[in-house]
N, C-alpha and C positions, 0 to 999 in steps of 0.2 A: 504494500500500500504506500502512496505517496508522502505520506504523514508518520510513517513509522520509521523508525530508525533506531543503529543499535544503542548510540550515542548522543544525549541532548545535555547541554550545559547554556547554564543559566546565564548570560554574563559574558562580557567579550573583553572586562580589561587583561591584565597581562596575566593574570590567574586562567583565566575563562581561554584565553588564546594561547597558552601554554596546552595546554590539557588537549584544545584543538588542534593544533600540531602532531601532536600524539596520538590522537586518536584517529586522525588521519592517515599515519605514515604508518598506522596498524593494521589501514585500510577497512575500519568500524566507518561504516554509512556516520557521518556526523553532523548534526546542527548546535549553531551559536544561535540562541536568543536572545538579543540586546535590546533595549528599549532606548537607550541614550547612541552619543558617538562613539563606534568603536574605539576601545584604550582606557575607557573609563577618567578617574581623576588624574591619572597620567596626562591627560591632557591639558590639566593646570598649572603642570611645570614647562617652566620656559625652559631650563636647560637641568640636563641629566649627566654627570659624572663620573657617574659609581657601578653603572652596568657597564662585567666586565667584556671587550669588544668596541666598546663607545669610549673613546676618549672625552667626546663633547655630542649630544644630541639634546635636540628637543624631542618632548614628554610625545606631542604628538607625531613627531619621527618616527621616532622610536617605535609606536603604536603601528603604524603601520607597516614598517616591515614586517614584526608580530602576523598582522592580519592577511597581507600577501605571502607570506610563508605557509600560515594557515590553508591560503586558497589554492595555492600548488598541489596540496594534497586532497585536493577535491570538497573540503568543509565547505557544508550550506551556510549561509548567514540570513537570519530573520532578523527585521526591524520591528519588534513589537515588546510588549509588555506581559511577562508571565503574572495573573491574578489568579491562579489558583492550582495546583497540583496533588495528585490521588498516587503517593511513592510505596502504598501499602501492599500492592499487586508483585506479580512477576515482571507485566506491565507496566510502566508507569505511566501516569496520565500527565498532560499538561496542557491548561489551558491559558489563551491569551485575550486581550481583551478586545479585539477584536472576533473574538468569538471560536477563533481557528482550534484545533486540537491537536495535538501531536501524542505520540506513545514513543516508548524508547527502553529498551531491556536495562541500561545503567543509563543515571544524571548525577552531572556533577554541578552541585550550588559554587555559581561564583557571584553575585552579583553583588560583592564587595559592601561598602559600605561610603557613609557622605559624612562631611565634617556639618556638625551643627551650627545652623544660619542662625546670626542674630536678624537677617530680612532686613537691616538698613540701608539707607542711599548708599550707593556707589559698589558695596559689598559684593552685589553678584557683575554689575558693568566693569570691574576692574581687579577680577581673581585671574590669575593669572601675569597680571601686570602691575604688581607689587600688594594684592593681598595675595595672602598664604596663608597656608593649616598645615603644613609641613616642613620643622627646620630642619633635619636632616636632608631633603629634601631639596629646600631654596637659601637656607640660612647664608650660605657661600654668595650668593650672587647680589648681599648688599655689603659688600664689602665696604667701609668705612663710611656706611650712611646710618642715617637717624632710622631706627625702628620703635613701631608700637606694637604690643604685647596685650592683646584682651584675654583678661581670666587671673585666676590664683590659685587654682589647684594645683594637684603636681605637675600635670604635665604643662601647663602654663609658663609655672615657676624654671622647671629643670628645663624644655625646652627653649627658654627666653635666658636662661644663664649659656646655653650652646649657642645663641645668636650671637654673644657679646664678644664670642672669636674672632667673630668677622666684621658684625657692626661697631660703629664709632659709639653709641649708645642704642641702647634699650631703655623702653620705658613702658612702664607693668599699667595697664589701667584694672582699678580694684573697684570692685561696689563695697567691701566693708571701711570701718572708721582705720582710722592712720595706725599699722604693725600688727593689722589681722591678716591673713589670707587662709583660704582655705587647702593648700599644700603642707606637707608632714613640716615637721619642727627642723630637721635637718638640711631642709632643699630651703626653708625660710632664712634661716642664719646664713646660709651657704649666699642666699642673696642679696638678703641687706648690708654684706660684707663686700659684695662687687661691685668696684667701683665704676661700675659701666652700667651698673642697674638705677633706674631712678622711679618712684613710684608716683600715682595721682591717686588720692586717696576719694571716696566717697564718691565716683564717679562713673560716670557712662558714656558710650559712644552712640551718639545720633548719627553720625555722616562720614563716608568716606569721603574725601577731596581728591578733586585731580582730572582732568580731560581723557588723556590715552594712558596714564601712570597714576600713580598714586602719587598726593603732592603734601597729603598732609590727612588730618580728624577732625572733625570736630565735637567737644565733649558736651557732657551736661554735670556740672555738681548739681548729687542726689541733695546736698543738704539748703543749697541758697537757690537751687533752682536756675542759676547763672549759665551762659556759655562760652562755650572761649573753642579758639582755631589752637593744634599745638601742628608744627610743619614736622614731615617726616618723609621717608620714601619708600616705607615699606612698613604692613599692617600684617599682622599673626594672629588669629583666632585660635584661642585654645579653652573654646566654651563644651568638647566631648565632639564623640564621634556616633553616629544611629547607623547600624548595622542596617542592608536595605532586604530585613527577613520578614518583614509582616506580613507577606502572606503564604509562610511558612506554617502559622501559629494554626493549633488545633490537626494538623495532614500526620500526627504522629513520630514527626521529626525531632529528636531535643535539642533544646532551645536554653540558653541560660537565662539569668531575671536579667540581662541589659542588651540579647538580642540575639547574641553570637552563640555560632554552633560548636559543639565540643565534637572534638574527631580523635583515630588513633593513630598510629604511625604513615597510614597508610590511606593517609584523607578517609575513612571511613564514619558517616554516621550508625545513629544507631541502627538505621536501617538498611537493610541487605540491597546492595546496587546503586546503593546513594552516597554521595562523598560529597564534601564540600572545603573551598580554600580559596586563598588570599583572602581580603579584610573580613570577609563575614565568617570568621571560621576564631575562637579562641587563639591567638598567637604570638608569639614573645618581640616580633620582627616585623612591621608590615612597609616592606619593599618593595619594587618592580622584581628585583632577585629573586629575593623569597616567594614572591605569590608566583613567580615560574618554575618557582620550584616543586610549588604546590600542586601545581597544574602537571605540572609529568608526573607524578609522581599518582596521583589519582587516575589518570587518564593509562598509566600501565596497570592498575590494580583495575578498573573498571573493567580491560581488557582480558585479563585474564580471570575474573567474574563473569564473563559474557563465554570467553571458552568453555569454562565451568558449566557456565551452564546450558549449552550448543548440548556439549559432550551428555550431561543428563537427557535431555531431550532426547535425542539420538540414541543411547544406550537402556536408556529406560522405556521412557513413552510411546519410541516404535520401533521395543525390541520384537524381534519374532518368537522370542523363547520368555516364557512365563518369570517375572522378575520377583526376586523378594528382596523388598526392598528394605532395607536394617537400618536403622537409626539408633546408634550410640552414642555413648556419653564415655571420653577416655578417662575420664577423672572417677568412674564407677565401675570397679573390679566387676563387679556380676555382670558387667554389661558387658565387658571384654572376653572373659568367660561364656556366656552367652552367644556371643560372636563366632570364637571358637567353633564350639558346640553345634552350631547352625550348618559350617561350613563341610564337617565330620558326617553328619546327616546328611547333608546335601549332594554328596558325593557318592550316599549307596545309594541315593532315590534314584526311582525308576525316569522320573522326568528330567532330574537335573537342573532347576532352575538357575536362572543366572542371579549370585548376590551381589544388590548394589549399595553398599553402606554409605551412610550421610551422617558427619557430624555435625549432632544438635548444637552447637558450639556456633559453628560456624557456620551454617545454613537455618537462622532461625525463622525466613522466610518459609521455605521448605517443608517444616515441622508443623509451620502456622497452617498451610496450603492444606494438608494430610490430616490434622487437628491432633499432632502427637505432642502429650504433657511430658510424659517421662521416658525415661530410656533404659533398656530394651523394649524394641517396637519392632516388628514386621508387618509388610503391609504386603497383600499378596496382588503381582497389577499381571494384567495381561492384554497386552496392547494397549497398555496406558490407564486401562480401565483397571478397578477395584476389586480384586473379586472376594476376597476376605482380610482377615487377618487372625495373626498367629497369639495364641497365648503365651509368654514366653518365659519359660520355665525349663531351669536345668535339671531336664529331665531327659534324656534321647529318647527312651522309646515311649513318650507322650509328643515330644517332637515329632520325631519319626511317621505316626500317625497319624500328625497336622497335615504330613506331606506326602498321602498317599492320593 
């Protein structure tokens, strides 16, 4: 069907186009579902340093080689908005808001995450062109200019002390009274002690300034209600980050309480066929690097979950010779025992069935599918169909009699 695929990822920044490359050049039928411009926030960096290959690019350069690399290896690209996805199946479902629907054996969630808007003048007309949400990031490219710093948590605080490398000064704008912020006690000291830090106390920003750049703020003191212009060349939001997983919530997927997905080594969620990476994923690192790294890295697990489970299909569902199918649990001696025991039996039967064991471990789709609670389980299929099941007991010649 034209909608089906082995492969659908959510997201096209350099997470989402990592993973697409891969899954490409594994030769997995793939689509990219993006709703924005290919490359994601990547594309609010004017210039990039640190990926290694690139001495100097821009954010949306960069993105694109990403995306024509992708397209050599035959990946689809959609321009739409995923609003709602059913990952509970074999199938996975995904809808878009334009109504379209797609299925896909593995999806990999990438669609990152956005730095929280404060929505004032100039803010979204002049990102990229000295505002920022990223010093790591841009902090290098005001090299001996004036910066402003909104926020006082930690990452405010520690990021706005990494600016002052570069910048001639920082300057922290604070909504609490004069030598509160809301960052730990160590990153406070650490800053009221550098002498490149300066704070405005009791304050807020109503306006970016500036034509094609950023040329300056303009504040409000919280306490006099007053405004004033402060000149600068470059603006930092460090008001948090919103993971873009809402409409993740309730499809079974886990979710922590600020949005982000928990995975294991191996971009895996908790559900079978599902991974997810770069910003929307819990992670210590969030780079153009790291979320490609993300993206291989799921996009070879997804593939060889999708072998996985070819191979099932095929070996099970339209075997010619009657299946019993064993689901074990290796952490459960009786169940390995068990195992055993089946295979000893199965070998004087007159039929001979073929055993195809599944660990409940690792296949809890599988288990879900068949409706098996605990382990030992046999399920007796023949052409995929059901035709009983075994009680399972170490017992041979009660076995033995299951299988005559």
């Amino acid at each position: 069907m034209a909608n089906t695929y082995d492969l659908i990822i959510i997201g096209g920044g350099p997470a989402g186009l990592s993973a697409a490359i891969y899954g490409g050049r594994a030769r997995l039928k793939t689509l990219v579902i993006n709703k924005g411009t290919i490359g994601g926030l990547v594309n609010t960096t004017r210039e990039i340093v640190n990926y290694p290959g690139y001495t100097q690019v821009s954010g949306p350069d960069l993105m694109k080689d990403f995306h024509k690399h992708a397209q050599s290896f035959g990946v689809e690209f959609l321009k739409e908005e995923v609003v709602s996805v059913d990952l509970s199946q074999e199938e996975k479902t995904i809808k878009t808001k334009k109504g379209k629907e797609f299925s896909a054996k593995a999806v990999i969630i990438a669609c990152g995450s956005e730095p929280r808007l404060l929505n004032i003048p100039g803010e979204k007309r002049l990102r990229g062109s000295g505002v920022a949400y990223c010093a790591t990031c841009d902090a290098e490219f005001f090299e001996g200019e004036d910066v402003v710093v909104v926020g006082s948590g930690d990452q405010a605080i520690e990021e706005g002390m990494y600016i002052t490398k570069f910048a001639r000064k920082v300057t922290v704008i604070v909504l609490h009274d004069e030598g509160i912020l809301d960052c730990n006690k160590v990153s406070a000291e650490r800053a009221f002690n550098n002498p490149k830090i300066e704070f405005v106390w009791n304050a807020t920003i109503e306006e970016v300034l500036g034509e094609e750049n950023v040329e300056g703020v303009k504040l409000k003191n919280l306490k006099t209600g007053s405004s004033s212009e402060l000149t600068c060349q470059g603006v930092f939001f460090f008001v948090g980050m919103v993971p873009s997983t809402k409409y993740l919530i309730d499809c079974g997927i886990e979710i922590d309480k600020r949005g982000y997905i928990p995975v294991n080594d191996l971009m895996e969620t908790n559900l079978e066929g599902v991974y997810a990476v770069g910003d929307n994923r819990i992670k210590y690192l969030r780079q153009v690097v790291s979320a490609a790294g993300d993206g291989a890295t799921a996009a070879v697990a997804a593939e060889r979950y999708i072998e996985e489970l070819n191979v099932f299909n095929s070996n099970v569902l339209q075997s010619e010779k009657k299946v019993l199918l064993l689901f074990e649990n290796a952490q459960i001696n009786e169940s390995l025992e068990f195992g055993t025991l089946l295979e000893e039996v199965n070998s004087e039967s007159a039929e001979n069935y073929k055993i195809v064991k599944v660990d409940m471990a690792t296949k809890k789709n599988l288990a879900q599918k068949y409706d098996i609670k605990t382990a030992p389980a046999v399920i007796v299929l023949e052409k995929g169909k059901e035709i009983k099941r075994l009680t399972c007991v170490l017992d041979k010649d009660k076995l033995k009699s299951q299988l005559c």
